[in-house]
N, C-alpha and C positions, 0 to 999 in steps of 0.2 A: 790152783792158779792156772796149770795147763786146761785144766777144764773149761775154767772160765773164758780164756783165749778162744780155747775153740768154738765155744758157741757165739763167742761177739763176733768172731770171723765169719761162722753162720746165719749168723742174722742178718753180716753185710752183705753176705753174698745174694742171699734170697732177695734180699730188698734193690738189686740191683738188676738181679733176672725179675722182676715184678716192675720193673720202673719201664723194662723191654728198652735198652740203650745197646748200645754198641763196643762196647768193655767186655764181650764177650769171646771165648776162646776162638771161637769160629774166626771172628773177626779179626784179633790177631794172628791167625794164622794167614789169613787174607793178606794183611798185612806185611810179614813175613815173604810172602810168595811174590806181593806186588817190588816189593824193594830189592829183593835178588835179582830178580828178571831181569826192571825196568830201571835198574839205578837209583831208586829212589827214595830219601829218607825214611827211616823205618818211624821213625818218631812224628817227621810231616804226614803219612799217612795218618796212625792213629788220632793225631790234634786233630783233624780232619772229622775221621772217622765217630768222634768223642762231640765234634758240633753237632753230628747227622740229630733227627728228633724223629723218632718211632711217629707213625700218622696211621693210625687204626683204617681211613679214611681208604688209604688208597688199598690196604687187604680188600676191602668192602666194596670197591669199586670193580677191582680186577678180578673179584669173585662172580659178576655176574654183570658183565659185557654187553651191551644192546646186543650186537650180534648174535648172542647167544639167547638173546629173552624175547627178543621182538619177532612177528612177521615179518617178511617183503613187503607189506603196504604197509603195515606201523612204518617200519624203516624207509621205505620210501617218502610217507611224509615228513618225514622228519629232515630229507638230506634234499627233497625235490620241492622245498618250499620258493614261492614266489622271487624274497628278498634273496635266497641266493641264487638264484639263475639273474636276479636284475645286479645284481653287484658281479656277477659274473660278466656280466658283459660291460661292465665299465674296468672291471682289472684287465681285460682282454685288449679296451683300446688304452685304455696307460700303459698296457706295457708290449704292445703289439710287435714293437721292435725285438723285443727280448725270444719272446714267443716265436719268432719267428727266426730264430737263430736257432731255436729249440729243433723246428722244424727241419731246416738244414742239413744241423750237425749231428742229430742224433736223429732223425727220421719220426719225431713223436707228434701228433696235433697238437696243435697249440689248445683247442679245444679238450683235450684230454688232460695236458697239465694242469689248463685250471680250475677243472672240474675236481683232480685231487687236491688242491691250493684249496678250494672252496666248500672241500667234504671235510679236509679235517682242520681248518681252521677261521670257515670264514674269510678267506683273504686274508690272513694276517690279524684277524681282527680279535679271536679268540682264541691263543697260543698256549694256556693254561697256567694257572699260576701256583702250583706245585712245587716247590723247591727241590732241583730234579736230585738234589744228595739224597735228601730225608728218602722220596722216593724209591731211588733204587739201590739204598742201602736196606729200606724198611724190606722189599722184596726178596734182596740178595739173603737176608739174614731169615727172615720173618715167615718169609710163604711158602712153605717146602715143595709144592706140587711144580714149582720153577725156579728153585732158589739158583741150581747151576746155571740157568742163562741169567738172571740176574746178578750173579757175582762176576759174570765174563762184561757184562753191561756198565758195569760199578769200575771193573777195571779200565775199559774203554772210555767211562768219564773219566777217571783220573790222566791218563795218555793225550783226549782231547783237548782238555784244558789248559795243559803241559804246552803241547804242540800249537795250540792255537791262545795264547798267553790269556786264557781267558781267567776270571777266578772263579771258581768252581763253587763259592756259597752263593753267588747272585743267581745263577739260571734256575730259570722259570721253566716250566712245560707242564705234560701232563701227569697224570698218576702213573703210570707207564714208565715215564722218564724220557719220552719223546718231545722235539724240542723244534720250535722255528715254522714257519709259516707251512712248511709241509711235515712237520712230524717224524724228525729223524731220530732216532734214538743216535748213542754214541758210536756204535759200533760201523754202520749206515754213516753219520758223520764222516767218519774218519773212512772210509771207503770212496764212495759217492758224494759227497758235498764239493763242488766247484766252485772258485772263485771267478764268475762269470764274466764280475764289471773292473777284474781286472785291476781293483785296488786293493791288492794285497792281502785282503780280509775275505774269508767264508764268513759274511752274516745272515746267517738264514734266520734271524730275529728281525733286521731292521730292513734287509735289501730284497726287495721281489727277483733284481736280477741275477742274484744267487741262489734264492730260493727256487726260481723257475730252473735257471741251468740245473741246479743240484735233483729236481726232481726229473726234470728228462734225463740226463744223466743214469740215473737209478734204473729206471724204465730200459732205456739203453742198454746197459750192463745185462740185466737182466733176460736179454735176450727179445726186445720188441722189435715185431717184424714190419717192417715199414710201407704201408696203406696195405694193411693185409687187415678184412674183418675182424671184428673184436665178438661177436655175437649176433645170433639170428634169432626171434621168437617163432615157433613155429604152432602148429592151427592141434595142440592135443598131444595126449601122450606120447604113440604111434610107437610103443614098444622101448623105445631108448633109454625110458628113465630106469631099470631095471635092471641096467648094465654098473659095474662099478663106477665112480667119478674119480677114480685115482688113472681108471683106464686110457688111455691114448688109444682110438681104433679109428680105422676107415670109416667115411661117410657112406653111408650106404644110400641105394636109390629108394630105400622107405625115408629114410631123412628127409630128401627131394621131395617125397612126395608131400611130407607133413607142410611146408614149405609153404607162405603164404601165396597167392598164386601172382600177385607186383612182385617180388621179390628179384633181384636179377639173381640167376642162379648160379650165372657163368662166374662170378666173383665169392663162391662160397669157397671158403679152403677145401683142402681133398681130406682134410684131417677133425674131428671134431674132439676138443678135449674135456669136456666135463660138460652131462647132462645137467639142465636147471629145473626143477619142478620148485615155483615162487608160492607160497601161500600169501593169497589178498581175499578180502573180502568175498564172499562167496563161492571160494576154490580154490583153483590153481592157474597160474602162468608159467606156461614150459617156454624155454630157452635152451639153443644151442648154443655153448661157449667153446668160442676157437680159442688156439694159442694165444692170441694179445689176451685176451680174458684170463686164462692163469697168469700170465706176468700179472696185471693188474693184484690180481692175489697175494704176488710175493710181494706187492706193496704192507696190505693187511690181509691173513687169512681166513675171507669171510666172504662167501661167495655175495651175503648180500651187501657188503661193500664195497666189491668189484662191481658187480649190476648198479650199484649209486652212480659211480663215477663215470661207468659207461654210458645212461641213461642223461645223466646231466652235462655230459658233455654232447649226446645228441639234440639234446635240445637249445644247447647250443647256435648248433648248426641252424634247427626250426627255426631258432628265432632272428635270424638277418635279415 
């Protein structure tokens, strides 16, 4: 009879680790840990934990990142399309007010913020429709190569939700677990998300004016330097690219020289922080990136994301 016991216990267990649910030790230790800390029902977590639903989808997704697979010109047509520079310039006078509060308060172009509004969500228009539990419980548990930012992630949804009386099975975003017209993960929420319009509520789902504050804000924080250049293309190599990109070093007068020869020069920082060498069709596009250019990074770290935003926010500018 004990024999028997044990292997029906074995077969429930296997069939449980095969189903890939969240019944899992790990999981309640998570559990455990979140409810000591945080005050929080040891049994509401798990109920919680026991709705999430395993999604193959988003392994698969966060395994192989455009950033990671594309060019600079793949990637640029993809984020430098027509229809969002033309809806970019209709969210800019809808909410020009807002924008320029942005400007103000936190010293960020309005042009800039909506260029990140407009790279990773469309305006609002494509926020992802991921159920952000399944997401970053699937990753917390699931994806070992980041399972620890993803259980600090998992915890921060739990806390946001709490704090902001939200319910935690409705939110939407993306595979990631990034949420709201700019793509905040939890953690970013609960830090940098601002209640801009004043009523009460951070909705960075329905309200641009929280979404706009909350991503200057972020930018802000981050240490963005106020009409300070964000990046310069320069005419070829000229040595630089060779150098580390983790490095921070003096401009040198070989920089200046690479330097397109319109270029005002007198406005180049004195500091240049990560060499660009862009693969596009038939070669390369070198770029110097200043300090605003790493912040834009701590947004997402992906130099050719930060070159999206910066790009389409100058063309922006082109087009008034």
């Amino acid at each position: 009879m004990k024999i028997l016991i044990f292997f029906v216990l074995l077969v429930f267990c296997l069939e449980i680790l095969a189903e890939k649910n969240f019944r899992t030790p790990e999981a309640i230790q998570f559990a455990n840990d979140l409810s000591e800390k945080f005050q929080y029902k040891r049994s509401e977590i798990l109920r919680v934990l026991n709705s999430a639903n395993h999604r193959q989808i988003v392994i698969d997704n966060i395994s192989k990142p455009a950033e990671k697979t594309l060019s600079w010109g793949e990637y640029r047509d993809i984020f430098l399309d027509k229809a969002r520079l033309d809806n970019g310039k209709i969210f800019m006078k809808d909410n020009h007010l807002d924008l320029a509060r942005v400007e103000v308060d936190f010293g960020i172009p309005a042009e800039i913020v909506t260029a990140i509004i407009g790279v990773e969500t469309r305006y609002g228009k494509i926020m992802g429709s991921h159920p952000v539990l399944d997401s970053l419980a699937t990753l917390a548990f699931y994806y070992p190569p980041r399972s620890s930012f993803f259980k600090e992630e998992l915890k921060e949804l739990f806390l946001m939700t709490r704090e902001e009386n939200l319910n935690i099975d409705d939110l939407k975003g993306s595979y990631a677990g990034a949420m709201g017209m700019g793509q905040f993960i939890p953690s970013s929420f609960r830090r940098y998300a601002v209640d801009f319009d004043l009523d009460g509520n951070r909705n960075l789902w329905e309200q641009p004016s929280d979404s706009i504050g909350s991503v200057g804000n972020y930018l802000y924080e981050h240490g963005w330097r106020r009409e300070e250049l964000v990046a310069v293309e320069v005419d070829g190599d000229c040595g630089i690219f060779s150098i580390s990109d983790s490095m921070e070093f003096a401009v040198s007068n070989k920089l200046y020289d690479c330097l397109p020869k319109s270029s005002d020069r007198k406005n180049i920082p004195s500091r240049m922080v990560i060499p660009l060498k862009l693969a596009v069709p038939g070669g390369y596009k070198y770029w110097a990136g200043f300090w605003n250019f790493s912040v834009l990074m701590k947004y997402n770290r992906s130099d050719l994301y930060a070159m999206a935003v910066f790009q389409l926010s100058e063309a922006f500018k082109k087009s008034d």
